[in-house]
KOLZALO-222682 format. One record per residue (C-alpha): residue number from 0; z, x, y. Coordinates in nm, 2 decimals, decimal comma. Example, Ala and Ser with C-alpha at 12.3 -4.5 7.8 and 13.67 -1.06 7.14 Angstrom:
% residues 2
+-----+--------+--------+--------+
|   k |      w |      u |      v |
+-----+--------+--------+--------+
|   0 |   0,78 |   1,23 |  -0,45 |
|   1 |   0,71 |   1,37 |  -0,11 |
+-----+--------+--------+--------+
//
This chain:
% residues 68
+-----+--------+--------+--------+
|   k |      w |      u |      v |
+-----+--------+--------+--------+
|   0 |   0,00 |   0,00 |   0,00 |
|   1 |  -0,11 |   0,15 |   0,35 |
|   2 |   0,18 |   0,11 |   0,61 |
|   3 |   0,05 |   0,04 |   0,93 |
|   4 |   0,27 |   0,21 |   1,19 |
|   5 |   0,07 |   0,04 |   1,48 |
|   6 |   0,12 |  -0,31 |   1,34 |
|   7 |   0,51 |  -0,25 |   1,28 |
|   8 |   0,53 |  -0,15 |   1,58 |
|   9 |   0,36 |  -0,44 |   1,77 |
|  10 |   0,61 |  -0,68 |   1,56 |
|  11 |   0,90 |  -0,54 |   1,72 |
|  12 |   0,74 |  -0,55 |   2,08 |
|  13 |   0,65 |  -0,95 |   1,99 |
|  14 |   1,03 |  -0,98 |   1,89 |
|  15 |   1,29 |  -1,14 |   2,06 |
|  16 |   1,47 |  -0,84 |   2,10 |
|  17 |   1,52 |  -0,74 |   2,48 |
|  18 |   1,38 |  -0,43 |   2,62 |
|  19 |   1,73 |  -0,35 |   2,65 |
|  20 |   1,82 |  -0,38 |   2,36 |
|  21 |   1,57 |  -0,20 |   2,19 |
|  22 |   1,59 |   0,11 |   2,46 |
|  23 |   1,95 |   0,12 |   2,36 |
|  24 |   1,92 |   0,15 |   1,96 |
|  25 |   1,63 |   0,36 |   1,97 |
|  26 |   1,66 |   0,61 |   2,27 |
|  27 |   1,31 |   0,49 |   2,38 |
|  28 |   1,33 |   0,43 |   2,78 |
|  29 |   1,31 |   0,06 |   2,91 |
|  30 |   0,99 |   0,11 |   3,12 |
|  31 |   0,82 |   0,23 |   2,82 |
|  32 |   0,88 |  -0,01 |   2,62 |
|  33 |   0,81 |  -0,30 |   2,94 |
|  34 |   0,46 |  -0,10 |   3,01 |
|  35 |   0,37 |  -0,17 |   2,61 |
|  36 |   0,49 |  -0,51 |   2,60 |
|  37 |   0,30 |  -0,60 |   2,92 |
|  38 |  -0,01 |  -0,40 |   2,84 |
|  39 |  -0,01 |  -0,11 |   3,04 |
|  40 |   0,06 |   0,13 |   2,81 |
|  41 |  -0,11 |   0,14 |   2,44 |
|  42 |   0,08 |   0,32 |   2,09 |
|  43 |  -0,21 |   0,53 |   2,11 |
|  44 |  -0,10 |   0,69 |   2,37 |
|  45 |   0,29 |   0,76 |   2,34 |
|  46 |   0,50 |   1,02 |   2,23 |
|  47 |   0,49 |   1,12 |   1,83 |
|  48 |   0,87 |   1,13 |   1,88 |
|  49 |   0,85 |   0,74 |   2,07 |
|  50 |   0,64 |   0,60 |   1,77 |
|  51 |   0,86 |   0,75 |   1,54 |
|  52 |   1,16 |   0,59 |   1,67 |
|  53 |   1,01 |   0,26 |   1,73 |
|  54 |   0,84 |   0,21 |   1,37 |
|  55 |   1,15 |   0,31 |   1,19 |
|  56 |   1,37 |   0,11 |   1,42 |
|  57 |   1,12 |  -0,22 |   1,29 |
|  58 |   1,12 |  -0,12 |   0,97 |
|  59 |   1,50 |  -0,09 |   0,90 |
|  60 |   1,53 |  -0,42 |   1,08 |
|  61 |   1,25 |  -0,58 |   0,83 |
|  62 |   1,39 |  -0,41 |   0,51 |
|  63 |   1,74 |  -0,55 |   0,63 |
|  64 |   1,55 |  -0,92 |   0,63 |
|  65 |   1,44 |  -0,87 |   0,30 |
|  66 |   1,77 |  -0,77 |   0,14 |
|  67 |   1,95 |  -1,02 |   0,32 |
+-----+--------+--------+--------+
//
């Protein structure tokens, strides 16, 4: 199975988490993650290190769902 990080990614930024929220558990500043969630930034462009943090934050939080 091929894990898409760009579409794990994009779930969390169509969550109802608040930039906030998400900034605070993953170290990833607010205004990047408002410039992806309003469009002015794309995944292609970030940080390895931002990607990183972002897809595994998602993923914990959807392997959580699934055990729960």
């Amino acid at each position: 199975m091929k894990i898409n990080m760009d579409e794990v990614i994009q779930r969390l930024l169509l969550s109802d988490l608040s930039n906030h929220k998400i900034s605070r558990d993953t170290g990833v500043t607010r205004s990047v993650i408002l410039r992806l969630r309003n469009g002015k930034q794309s995944i292609d462009n970030m940080t390895y290190g931002n990607i990183k943090k972002l897809y595994n934050y998602q993923y914990e939080k959807e392997k959580q769902r699934k055990y729960n």
